[in-house]
PDBQT receptor file of N, H, CA, C and O in Angstrom, charges set to zero:
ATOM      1  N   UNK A   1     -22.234 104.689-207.161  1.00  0.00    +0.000 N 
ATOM      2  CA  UNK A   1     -20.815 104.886-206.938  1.00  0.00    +0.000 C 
ATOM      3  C   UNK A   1     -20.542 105.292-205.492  1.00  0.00    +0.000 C 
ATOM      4  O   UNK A   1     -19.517 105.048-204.854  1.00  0.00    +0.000 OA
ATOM      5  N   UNK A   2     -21.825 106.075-205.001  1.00  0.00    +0.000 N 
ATOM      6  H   UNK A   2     -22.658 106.274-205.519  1.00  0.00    +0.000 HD
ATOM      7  CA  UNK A   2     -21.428 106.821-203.327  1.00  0.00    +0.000 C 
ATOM      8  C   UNK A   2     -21.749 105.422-202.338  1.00  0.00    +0.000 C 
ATOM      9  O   UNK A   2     -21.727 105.559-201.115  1.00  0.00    +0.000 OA
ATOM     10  N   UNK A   3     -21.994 104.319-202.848  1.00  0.00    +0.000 N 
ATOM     11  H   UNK A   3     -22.012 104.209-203.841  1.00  0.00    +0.000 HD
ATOM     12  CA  UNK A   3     -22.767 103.409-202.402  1.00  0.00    +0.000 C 
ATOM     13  C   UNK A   3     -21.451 102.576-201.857  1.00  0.00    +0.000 C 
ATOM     14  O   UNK A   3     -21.305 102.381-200.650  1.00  0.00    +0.000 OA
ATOM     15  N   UNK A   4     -20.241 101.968-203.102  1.00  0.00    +0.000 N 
ATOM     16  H   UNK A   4     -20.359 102.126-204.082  1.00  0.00    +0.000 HD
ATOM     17  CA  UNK A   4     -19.321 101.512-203.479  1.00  0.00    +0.000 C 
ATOM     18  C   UNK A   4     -18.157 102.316-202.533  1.00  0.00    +0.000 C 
ATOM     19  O   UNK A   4     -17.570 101.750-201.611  1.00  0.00    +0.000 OA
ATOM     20  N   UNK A   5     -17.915 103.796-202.936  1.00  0.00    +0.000 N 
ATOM     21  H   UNK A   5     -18.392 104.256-203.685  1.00  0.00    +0.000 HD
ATOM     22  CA  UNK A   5     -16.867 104.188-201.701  1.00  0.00    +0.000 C 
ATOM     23  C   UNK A   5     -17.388 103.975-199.851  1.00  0.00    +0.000 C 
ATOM     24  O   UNK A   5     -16.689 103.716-198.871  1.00  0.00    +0.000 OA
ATOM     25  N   UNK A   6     -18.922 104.223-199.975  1.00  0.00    +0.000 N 
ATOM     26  H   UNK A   6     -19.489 104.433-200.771  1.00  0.00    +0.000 HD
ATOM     27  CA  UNK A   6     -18.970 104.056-198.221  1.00  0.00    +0.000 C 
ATOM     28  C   UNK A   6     -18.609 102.713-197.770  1.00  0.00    +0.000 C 
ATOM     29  O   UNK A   6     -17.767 102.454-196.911  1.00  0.00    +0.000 OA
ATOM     30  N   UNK A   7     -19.542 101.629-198.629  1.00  0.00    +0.000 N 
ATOM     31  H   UNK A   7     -20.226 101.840-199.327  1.00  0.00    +0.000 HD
ATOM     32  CA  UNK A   7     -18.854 100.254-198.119  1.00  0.00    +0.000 C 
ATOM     33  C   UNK A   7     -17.524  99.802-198.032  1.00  0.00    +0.000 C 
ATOM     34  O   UNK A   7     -17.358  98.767-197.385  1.00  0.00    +0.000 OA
ATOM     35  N   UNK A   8     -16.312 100.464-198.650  1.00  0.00    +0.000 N 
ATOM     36  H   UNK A   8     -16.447 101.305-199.175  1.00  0.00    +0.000 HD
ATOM     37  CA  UNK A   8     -15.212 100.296-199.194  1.00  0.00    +0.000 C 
ATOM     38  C   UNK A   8     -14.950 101.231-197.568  1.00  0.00    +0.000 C 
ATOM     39  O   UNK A   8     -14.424 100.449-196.775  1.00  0.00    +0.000 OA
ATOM     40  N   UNK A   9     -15.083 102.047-197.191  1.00  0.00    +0.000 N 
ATOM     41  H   UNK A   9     -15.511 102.681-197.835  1.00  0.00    +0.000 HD
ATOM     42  CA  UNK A   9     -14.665 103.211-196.396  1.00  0.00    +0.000 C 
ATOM     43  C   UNK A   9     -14.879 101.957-194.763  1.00  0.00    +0.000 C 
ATOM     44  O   UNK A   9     -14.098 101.551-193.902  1.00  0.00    +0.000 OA
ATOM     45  N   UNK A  10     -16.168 101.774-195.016  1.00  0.00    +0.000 N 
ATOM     46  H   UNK A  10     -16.803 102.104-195.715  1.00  0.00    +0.000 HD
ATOM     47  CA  UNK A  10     -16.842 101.040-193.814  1.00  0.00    +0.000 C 
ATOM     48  C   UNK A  10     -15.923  99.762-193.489  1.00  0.00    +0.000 C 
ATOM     49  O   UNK A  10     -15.207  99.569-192.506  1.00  0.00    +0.000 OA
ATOM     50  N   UNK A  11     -16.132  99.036-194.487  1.00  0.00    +0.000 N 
ATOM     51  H   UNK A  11     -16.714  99.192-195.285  1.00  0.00    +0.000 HD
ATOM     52  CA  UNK A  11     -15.490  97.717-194.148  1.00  0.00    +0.000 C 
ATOM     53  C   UNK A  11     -14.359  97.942-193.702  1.00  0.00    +0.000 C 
ATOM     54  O   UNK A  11     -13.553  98.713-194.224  1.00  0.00    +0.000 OA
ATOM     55  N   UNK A  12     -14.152  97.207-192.553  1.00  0.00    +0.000 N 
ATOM     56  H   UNK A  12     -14.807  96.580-192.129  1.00  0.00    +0.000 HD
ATOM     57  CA  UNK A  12     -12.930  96.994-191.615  1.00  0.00    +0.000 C 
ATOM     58  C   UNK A  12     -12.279  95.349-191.673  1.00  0.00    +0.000 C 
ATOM     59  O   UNK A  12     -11.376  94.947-190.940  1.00  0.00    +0.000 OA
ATOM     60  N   UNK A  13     -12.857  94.681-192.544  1.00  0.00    +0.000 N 
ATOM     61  H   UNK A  13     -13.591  95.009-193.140  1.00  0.00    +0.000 HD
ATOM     62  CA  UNK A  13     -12.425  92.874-192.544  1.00  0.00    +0.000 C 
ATOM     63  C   UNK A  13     -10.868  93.141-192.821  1.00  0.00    +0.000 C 
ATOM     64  O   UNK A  13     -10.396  93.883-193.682  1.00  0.00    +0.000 OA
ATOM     65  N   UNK A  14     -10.231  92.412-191.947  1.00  0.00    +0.000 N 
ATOM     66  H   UNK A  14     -10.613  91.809-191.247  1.00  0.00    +0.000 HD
ATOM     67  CA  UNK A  14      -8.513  92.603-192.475  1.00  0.00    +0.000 C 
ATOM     68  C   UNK A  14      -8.216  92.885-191.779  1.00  0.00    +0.000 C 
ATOM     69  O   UNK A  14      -7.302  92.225-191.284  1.00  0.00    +0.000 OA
ATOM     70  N   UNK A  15      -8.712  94.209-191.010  1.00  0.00    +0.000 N 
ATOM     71  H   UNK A  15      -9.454  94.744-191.412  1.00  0.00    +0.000 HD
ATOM     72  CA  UNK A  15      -8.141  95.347-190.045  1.00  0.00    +0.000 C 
ATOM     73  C   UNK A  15      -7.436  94.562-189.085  1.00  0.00    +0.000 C 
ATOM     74  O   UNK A  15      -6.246  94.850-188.957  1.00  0.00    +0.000 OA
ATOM     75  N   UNK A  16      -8.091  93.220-188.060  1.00  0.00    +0.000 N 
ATOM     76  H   UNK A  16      -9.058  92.986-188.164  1.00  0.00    +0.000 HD
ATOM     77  CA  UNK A  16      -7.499  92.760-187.164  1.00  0.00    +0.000 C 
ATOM     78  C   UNK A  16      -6.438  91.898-187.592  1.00  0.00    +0.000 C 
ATOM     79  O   UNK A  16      -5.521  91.610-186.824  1.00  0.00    +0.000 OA
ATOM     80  N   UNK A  17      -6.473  91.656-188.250  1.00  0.00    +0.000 N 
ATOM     81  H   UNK A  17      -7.219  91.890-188.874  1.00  0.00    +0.000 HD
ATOM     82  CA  UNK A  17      -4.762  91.054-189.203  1.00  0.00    +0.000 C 
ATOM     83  C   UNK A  17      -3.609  92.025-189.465  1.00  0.00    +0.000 C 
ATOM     84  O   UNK A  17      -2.424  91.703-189.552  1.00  0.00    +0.000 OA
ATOM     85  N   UNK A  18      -3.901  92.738-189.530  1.00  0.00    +0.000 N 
ATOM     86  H   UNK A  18      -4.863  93.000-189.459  1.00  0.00    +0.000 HD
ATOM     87  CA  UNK A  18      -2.893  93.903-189.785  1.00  0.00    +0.000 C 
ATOM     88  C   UNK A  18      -2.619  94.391-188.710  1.00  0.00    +0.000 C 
ATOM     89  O   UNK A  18      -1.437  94.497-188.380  1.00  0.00    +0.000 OA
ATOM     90  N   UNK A  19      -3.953  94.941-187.639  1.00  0.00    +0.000 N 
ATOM     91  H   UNK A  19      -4.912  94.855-187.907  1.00  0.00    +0.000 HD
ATOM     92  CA  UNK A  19      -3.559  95.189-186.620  1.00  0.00    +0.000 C 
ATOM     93  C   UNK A  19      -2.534  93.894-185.453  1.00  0.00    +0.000 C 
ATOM     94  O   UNK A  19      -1.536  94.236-184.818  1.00  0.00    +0.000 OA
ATOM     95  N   UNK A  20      -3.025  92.704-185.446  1.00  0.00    +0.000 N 
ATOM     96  H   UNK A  20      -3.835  92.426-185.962  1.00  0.00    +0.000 HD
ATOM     97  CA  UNK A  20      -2.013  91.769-184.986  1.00  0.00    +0.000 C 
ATOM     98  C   UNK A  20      -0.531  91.897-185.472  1.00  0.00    +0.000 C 
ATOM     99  O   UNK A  20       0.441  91.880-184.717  1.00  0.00    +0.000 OA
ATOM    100  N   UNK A  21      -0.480  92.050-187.056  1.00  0.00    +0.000 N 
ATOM    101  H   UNK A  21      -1.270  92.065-187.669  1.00  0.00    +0.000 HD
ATOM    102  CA  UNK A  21       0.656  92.051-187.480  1.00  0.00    +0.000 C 
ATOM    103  C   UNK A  21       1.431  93.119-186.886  1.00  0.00    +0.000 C 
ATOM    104  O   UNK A  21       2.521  92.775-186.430  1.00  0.00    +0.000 OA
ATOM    105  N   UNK A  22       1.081  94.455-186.780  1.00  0.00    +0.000 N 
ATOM    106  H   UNK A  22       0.195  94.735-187.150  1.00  0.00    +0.000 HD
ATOM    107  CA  UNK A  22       1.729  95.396-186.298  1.00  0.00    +0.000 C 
ATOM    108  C   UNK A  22       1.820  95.024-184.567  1.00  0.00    +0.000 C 
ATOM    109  O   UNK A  22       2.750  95.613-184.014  1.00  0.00    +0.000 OA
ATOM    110  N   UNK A  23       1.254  94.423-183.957  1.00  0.00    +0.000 N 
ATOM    111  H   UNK A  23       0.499  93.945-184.406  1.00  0.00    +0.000 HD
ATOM    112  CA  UNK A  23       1.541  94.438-182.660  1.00  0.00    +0.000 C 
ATOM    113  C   UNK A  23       3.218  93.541-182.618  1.00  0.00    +0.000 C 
ATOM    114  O   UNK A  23       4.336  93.872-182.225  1.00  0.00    +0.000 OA
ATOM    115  N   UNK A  24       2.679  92.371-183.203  1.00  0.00    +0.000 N 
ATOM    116  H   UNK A  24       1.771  92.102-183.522  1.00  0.00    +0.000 HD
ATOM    117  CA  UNK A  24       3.671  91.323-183.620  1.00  0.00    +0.000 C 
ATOM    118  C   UNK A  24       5.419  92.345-183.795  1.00  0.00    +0.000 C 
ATOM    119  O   UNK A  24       6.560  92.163-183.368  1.00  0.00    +0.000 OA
ATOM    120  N   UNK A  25       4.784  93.338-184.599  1.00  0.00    +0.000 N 
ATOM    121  H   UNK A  25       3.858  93.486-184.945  1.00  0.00    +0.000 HD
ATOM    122  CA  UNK A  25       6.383  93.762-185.160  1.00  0.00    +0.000 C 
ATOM    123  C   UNK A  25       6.813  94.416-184.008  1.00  0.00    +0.000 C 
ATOM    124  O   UNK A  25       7.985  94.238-183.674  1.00  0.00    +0.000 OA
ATOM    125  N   UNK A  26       6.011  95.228-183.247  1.00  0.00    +0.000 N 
ATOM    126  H   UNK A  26       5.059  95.373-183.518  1.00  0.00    +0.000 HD
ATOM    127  CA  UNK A  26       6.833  95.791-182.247  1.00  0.00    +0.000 C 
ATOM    128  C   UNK A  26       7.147  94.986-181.256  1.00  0.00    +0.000 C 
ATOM    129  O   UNK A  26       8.191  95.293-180.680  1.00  0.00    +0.000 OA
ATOM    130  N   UNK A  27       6.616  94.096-180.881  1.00  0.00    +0.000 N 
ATOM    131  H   UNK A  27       5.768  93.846-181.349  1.00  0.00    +0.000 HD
ATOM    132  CA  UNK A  27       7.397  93.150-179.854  1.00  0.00    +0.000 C 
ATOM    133  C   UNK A  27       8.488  92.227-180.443  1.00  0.00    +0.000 C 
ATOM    134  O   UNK A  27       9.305  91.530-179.841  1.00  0.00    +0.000 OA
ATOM    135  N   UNK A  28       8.301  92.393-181.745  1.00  0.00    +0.000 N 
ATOM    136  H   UNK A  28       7.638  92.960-182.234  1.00  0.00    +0.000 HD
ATOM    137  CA  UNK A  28       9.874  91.994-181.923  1.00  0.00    +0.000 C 
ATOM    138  C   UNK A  28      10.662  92.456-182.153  1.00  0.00    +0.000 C 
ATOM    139  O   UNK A  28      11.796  91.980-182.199  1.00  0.00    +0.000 OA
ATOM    140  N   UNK A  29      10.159  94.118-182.497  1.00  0.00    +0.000 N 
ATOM    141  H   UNK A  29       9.237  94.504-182.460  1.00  0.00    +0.000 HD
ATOM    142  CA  UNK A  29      11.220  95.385-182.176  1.00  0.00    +0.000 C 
ATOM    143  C   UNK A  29      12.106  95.284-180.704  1.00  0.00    +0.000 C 
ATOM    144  O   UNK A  29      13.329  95.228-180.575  1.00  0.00    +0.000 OA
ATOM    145  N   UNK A  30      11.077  95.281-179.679  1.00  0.00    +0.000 N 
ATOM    146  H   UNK A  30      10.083  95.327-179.784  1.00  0.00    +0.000 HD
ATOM    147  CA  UNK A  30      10.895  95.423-178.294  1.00  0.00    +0.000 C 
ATOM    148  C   UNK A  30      12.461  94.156-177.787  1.00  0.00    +0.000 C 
ATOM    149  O   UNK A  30      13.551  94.365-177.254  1.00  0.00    +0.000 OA
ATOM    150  N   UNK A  31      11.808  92.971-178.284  1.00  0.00    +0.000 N 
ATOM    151  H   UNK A  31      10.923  92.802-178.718  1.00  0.00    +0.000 HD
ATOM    152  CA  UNK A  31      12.517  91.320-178.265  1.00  0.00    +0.000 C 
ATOM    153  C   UNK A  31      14.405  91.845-178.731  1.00  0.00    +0.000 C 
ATOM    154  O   UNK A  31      15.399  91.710-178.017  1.00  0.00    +0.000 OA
ATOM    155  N   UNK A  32      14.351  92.228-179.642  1.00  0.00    +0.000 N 
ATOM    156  H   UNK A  32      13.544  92.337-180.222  1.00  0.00    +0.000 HD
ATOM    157  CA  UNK A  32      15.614  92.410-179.995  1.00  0.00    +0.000 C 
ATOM    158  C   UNK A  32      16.408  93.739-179.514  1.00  0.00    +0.000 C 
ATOM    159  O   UNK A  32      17.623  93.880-179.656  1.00  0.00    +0.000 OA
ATOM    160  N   UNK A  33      15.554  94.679-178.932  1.00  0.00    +0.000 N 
ATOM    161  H   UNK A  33      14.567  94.564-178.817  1.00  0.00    +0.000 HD
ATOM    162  CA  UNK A  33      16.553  95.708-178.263  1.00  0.00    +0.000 C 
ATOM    163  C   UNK A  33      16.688  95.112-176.874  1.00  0.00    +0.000 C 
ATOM    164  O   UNK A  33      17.618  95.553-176.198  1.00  0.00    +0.000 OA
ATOM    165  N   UNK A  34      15.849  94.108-176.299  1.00  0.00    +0.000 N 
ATOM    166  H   UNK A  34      15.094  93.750-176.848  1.00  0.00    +0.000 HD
ATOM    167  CA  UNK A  34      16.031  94.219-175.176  1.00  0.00    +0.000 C 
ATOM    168  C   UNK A  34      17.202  93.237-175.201  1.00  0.00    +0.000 C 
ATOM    169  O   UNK A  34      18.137  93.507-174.447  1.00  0.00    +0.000 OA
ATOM    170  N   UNK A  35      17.326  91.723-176.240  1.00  0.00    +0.000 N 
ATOM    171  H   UNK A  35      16.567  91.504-176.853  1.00  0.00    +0.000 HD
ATOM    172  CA  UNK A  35      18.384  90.782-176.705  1.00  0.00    +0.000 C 
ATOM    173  C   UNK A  35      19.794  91.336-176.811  1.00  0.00    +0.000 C 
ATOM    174  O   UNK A  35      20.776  90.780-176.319  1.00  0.00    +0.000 OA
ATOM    175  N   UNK A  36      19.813  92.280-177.376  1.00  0.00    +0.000 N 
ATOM    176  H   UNK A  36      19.016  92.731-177.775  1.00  0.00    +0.000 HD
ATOM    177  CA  UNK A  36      21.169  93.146-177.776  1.00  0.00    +0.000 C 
ATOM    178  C   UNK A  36      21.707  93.652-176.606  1.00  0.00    +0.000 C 
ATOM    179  O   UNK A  36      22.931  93.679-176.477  1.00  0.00    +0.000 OA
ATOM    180  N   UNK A  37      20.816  94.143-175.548  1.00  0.00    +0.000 N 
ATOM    181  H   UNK A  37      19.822  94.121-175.652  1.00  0.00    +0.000 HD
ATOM    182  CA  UNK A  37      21.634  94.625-174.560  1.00  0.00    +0.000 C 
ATOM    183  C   UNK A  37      21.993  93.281-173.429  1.00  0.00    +0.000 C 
ATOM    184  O   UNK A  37      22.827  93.199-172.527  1.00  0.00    +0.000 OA
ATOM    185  N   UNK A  38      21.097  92.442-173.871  1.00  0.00    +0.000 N 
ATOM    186  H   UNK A  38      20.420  92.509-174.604  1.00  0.00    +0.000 HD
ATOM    187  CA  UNK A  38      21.503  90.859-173.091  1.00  0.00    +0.000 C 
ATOM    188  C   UNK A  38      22.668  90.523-173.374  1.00  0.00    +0.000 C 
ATOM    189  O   UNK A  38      23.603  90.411-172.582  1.00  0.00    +0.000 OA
ATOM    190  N   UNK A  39      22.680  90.294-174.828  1.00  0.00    +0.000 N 
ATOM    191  H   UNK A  39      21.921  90.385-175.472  1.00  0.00    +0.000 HD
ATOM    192  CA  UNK A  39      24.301  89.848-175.390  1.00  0.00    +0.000 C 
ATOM    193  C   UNK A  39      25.362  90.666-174.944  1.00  0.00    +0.000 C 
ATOM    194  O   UNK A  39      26.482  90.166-174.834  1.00  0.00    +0.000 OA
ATOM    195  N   UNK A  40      25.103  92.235-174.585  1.00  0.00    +0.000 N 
ATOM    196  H   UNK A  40      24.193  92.641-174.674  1.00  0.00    +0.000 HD
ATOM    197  CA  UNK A  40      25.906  92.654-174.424  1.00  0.00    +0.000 C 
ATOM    198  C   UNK A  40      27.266  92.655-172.837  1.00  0.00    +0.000 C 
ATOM    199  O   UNK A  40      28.463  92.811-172.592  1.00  0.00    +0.000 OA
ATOM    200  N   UNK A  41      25.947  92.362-172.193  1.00  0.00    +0.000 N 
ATOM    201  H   UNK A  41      24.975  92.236-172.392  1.00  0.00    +0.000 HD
ATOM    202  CA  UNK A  41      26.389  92.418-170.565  1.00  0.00    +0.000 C 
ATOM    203  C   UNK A  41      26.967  90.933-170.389  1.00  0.00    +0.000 C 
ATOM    204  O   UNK A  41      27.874  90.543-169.653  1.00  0.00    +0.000 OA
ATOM    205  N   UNK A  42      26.076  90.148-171.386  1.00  0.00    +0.000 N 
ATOM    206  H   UNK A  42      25.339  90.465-171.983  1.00  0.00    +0.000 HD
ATOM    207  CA  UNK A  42      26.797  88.739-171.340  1.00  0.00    +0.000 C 
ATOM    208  C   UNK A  42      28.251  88.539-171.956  1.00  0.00    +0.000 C 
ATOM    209  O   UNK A  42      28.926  87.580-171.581  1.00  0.00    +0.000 OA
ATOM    210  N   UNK A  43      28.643  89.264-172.717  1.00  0.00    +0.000 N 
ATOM    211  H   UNK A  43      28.095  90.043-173.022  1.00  0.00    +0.000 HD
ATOM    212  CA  UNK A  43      29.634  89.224-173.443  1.00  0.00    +0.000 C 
ATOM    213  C   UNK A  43      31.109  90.011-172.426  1.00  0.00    +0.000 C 
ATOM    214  O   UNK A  43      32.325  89.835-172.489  1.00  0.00    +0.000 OA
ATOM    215  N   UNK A  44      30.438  90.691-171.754  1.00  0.00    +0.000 N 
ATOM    216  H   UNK A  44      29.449  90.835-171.702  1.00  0.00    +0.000 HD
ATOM    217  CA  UNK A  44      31.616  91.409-170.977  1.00  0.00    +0.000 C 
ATOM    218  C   UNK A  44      31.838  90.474-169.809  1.00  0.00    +0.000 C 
ATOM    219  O   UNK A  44      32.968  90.317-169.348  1.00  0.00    +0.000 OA
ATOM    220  N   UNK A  45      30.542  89.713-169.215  1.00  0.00    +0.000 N 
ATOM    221  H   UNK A  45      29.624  89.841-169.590  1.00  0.00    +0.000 HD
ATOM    222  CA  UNK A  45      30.755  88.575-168.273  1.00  0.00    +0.000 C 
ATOM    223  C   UNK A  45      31.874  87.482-168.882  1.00  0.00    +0.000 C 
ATOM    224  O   UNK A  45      32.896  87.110-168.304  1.00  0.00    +0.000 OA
ATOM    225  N   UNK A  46      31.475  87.134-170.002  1.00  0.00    +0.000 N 
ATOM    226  H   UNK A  46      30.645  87.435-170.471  1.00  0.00    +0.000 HD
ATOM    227  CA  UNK A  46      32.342  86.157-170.540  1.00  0.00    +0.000 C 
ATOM    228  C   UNK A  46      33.922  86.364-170.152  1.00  0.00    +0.000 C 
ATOM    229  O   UNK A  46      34.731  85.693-169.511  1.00  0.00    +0.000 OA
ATOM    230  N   UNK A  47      33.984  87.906-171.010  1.00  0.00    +0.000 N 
ATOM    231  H   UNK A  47      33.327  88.451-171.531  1.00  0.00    +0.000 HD
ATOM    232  CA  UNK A  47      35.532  88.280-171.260  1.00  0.00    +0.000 C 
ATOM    233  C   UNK A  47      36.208  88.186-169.523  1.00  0.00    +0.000 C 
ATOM    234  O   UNK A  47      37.267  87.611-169.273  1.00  0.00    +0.000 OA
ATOM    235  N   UNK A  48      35.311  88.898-168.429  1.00  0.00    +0.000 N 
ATOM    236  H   UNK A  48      34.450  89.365-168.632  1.00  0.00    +0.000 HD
ATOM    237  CA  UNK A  48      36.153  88.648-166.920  1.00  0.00    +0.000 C 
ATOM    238  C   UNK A  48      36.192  86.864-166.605  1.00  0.00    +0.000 C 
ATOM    239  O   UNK A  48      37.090  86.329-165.955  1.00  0.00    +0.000 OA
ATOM    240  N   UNK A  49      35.162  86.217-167.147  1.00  0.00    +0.000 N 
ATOM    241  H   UNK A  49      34.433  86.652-167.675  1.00  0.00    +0.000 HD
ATOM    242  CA  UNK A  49      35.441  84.917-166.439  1.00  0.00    +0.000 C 
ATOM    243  C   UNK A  49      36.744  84.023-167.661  1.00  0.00    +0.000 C 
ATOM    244  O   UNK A  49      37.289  82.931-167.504  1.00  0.00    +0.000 OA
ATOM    245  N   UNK A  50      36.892  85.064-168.863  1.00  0.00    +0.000 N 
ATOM    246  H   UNK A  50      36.449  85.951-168.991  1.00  0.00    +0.000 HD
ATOM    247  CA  UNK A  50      38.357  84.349-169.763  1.00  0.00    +0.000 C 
ATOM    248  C   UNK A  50      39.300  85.031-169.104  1.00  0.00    +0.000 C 
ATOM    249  O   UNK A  50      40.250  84.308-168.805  1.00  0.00    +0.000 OA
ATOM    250  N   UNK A  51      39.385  85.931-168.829  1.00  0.00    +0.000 N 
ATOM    251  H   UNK A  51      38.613  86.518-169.072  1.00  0.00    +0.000 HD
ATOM    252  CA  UNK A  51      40.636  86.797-168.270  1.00  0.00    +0.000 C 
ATOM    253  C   UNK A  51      41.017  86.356-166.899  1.00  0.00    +0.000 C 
ATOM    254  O   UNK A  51      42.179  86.361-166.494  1.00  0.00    +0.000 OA
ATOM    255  N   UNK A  52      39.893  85.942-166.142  1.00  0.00    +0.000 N 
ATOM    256  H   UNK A  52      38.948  85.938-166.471  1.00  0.00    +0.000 HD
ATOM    257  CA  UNK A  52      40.314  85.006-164.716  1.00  0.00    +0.000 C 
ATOM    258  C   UNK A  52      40.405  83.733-164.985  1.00  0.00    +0.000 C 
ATOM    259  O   UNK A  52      40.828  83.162-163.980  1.00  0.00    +0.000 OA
ATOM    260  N   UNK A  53      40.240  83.088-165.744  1.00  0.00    +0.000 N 
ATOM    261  H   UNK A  53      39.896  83.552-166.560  1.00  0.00    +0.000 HD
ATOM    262  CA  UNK A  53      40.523  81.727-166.235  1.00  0.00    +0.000 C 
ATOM    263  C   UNK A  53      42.135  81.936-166.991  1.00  0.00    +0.000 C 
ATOM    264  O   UNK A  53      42.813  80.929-166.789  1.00  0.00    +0.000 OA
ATOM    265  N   UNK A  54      42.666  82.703-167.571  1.00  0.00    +0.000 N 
ATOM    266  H   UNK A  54      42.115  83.522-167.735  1.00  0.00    +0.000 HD
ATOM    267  CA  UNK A  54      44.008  82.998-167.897  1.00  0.00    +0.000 C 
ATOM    268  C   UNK A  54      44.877  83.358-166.988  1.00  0.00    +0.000 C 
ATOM    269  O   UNK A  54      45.955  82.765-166.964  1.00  0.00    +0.000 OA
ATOM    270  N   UNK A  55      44.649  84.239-166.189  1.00  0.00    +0.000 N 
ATOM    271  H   UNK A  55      43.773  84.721-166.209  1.00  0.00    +0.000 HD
ATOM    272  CA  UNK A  55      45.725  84.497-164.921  1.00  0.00    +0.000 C 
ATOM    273  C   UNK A  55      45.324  83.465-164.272  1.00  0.00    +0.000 C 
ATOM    274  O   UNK A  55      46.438  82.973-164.089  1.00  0.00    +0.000 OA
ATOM    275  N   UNK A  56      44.608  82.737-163.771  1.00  0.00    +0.000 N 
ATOM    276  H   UNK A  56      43.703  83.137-163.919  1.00  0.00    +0.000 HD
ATOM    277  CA  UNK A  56      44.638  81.188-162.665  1.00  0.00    +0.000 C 
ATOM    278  C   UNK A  56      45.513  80.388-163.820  1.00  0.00    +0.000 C 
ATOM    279  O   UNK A  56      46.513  80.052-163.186  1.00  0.00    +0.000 OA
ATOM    280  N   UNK A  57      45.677  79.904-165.170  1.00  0.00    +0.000 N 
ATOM    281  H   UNK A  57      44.865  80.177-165.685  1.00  0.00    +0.000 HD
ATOM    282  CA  UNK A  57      46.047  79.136-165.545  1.00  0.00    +0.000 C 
ATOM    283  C   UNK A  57      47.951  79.479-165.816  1.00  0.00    +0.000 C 
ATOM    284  O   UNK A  57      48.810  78.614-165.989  1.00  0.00    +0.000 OA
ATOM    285  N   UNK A  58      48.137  80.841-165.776  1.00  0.00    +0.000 N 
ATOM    286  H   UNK A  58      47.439  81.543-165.636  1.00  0.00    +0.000 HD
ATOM    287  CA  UNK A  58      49.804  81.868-165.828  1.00  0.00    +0.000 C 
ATOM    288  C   UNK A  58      50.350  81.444-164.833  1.00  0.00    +0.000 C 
ATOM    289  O   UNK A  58      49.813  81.761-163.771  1.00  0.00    +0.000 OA
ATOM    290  N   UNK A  59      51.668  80.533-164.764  1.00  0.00    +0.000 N 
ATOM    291  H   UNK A  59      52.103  80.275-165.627  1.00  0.00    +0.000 HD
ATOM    292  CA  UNK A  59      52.601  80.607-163.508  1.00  0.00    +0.000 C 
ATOM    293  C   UNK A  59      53.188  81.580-163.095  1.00  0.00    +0.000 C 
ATOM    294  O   UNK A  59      53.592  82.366-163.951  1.00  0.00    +0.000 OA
ATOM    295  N   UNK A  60      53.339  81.756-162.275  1.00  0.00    +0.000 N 
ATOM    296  H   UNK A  60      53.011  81.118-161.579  1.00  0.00    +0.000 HD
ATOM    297  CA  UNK A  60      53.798  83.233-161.541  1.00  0.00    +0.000 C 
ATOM    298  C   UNK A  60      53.865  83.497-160.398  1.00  0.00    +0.000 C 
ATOM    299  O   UNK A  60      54.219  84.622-160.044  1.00  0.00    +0.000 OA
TER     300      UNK A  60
């Protein structure tokens, strides 16, 4: 039985799968906070180049 838990304890097969997997998740943790603040700065660019595209298009 002490034979059965050490090999069980020892064996590491898997480990680098899991460990990939977890790298995997944080860079797509990483991917999407850094995305969100992309969209964000892009989104305020947008709104000045609609708001100067509306006053050029306003007679006045």
């Amino acid at each position: 039985m002490t034979n059965i838990i050490k090999n069980f304890w020892n064996d590491e097969e898997g480990a680098t799968a899991i460990e990939y997997g977890l790298i995997a998740g944080l860079i797509a943790v990483g991917l999407l906070a850094a995305l969100t603040d992309i969209g964000k700065e892009l989104k305020v660019v947008f709104e000045k180049i609609a708001e100067s595209l509306t006053a050029a298009a306003t007679p006045g």
